[in-house]
C-alpha positions as CSV (number, residue, x, y, z in Angstrom):
1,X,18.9,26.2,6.8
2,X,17.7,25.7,10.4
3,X,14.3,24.2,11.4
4,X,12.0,24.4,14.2
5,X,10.5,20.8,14.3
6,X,7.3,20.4,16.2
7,X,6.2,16.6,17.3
8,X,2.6,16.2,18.3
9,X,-1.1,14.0,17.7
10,X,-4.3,14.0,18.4
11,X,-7.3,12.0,17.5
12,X,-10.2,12.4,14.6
13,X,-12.8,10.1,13.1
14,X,-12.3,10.3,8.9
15,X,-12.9,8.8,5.9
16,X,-12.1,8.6,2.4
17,X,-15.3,8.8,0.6
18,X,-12.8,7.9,-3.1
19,X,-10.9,5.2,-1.6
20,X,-10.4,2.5,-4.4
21,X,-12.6,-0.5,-4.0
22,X,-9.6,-2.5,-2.5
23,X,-9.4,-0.4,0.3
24,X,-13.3,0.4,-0.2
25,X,-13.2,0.4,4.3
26,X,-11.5,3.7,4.0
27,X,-14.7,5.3,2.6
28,X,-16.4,4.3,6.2
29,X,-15.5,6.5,8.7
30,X,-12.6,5.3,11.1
31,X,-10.6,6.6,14.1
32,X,-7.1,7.1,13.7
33,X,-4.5,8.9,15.6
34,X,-2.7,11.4,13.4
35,X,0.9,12.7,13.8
36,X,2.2,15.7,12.8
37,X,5.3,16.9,12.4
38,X,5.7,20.9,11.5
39,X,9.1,22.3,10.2
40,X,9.0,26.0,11.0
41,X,12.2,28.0,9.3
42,X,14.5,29.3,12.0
43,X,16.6,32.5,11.0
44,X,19.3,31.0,13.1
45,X,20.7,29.2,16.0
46,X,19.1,32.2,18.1
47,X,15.7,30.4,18.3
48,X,13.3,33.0,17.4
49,X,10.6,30.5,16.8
50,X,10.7,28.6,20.5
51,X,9.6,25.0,20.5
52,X,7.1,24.9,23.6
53,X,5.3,28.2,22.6
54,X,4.7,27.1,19.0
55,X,3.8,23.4,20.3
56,X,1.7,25.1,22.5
57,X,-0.5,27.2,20.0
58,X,0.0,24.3,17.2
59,X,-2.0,21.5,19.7
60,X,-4.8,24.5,20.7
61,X,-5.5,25.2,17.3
62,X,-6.0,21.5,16.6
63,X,-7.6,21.2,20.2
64,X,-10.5,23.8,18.9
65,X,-10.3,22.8,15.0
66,X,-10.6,18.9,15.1
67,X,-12.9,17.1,17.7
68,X,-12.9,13.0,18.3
69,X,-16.5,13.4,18.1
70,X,-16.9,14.6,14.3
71,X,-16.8,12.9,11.3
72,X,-14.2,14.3,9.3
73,X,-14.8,14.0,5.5
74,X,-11.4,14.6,4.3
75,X,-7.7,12.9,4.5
76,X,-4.5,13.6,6.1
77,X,-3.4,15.6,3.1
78,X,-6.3,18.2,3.7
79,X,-5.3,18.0,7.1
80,X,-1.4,18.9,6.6
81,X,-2.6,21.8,4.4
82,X,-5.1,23.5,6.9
83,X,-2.1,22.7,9.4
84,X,0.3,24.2,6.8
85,X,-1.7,27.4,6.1
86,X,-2.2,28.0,9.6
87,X,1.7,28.3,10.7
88,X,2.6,30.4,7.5
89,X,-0.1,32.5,8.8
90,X,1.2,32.9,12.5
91,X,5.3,32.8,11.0
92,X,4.7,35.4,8.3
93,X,7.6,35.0,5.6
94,X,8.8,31.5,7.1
95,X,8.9,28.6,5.1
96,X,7.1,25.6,6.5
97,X,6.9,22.1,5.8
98,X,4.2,19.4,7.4
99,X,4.1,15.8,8.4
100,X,0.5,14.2,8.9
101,X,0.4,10.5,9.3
102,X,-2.1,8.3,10.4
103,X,-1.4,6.1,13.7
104,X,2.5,6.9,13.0
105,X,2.6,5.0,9.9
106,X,1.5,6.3,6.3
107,X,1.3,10.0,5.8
108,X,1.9,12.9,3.3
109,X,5.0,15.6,3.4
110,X,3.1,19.0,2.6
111,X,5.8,22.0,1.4
């Protein structure tokens, strides 16, 4: 199988309302700089999904979804769904896989 991988970020203030008491900060919102990495199935080495345009509509969407200047109230797993759902809407019949981690570090896989 070939994939479409799309690399980008962008900033949101979250929080974990449940953390566990040991990480009990996480329930305060904080900033963090989320990464995303989208798999998009290719149906071969043709390219019909093209990197740029689908970067391109991936980073508006989350330009108009998520602002810095909201508090979020939800992790990086809701996050890799909605960003999930969204690309399985626009690459009807695909199969798509999604990356979200916060500041590059810890993150979720979402298939």
């Amino acid at each position: 199988m070939i994939w479409a991988i799309i690399k980008t970020q962008f900033e949101m203030l979250h929080r974990w309302k449940d953390a566990p008491d040991e990480v009990g900060f996480l329930k305060d919102f904080h900033r963090h700089i989320f990464y995303v990495d989208a798999w998009i199935e290719q149906k071969d080495e043709g390219r019909d999904i093209e990197y740029i345009q689908a970067k391109r509509g991936l980073e508006k969407y989350l330009k108009m979804t998520f602002s810095p200047d909201i508090n979020y109230d939800f992790s990086c797993e809701r996050v890799a769904i909605e960003i999930k759902g969204v690309l399985e809407g626009w690459y009807e019949g695909k199969k798509v896989k999604v990356f979200v981690s916060e500041d590059n570090e810890n993150g979720c896989l979402v298939e």
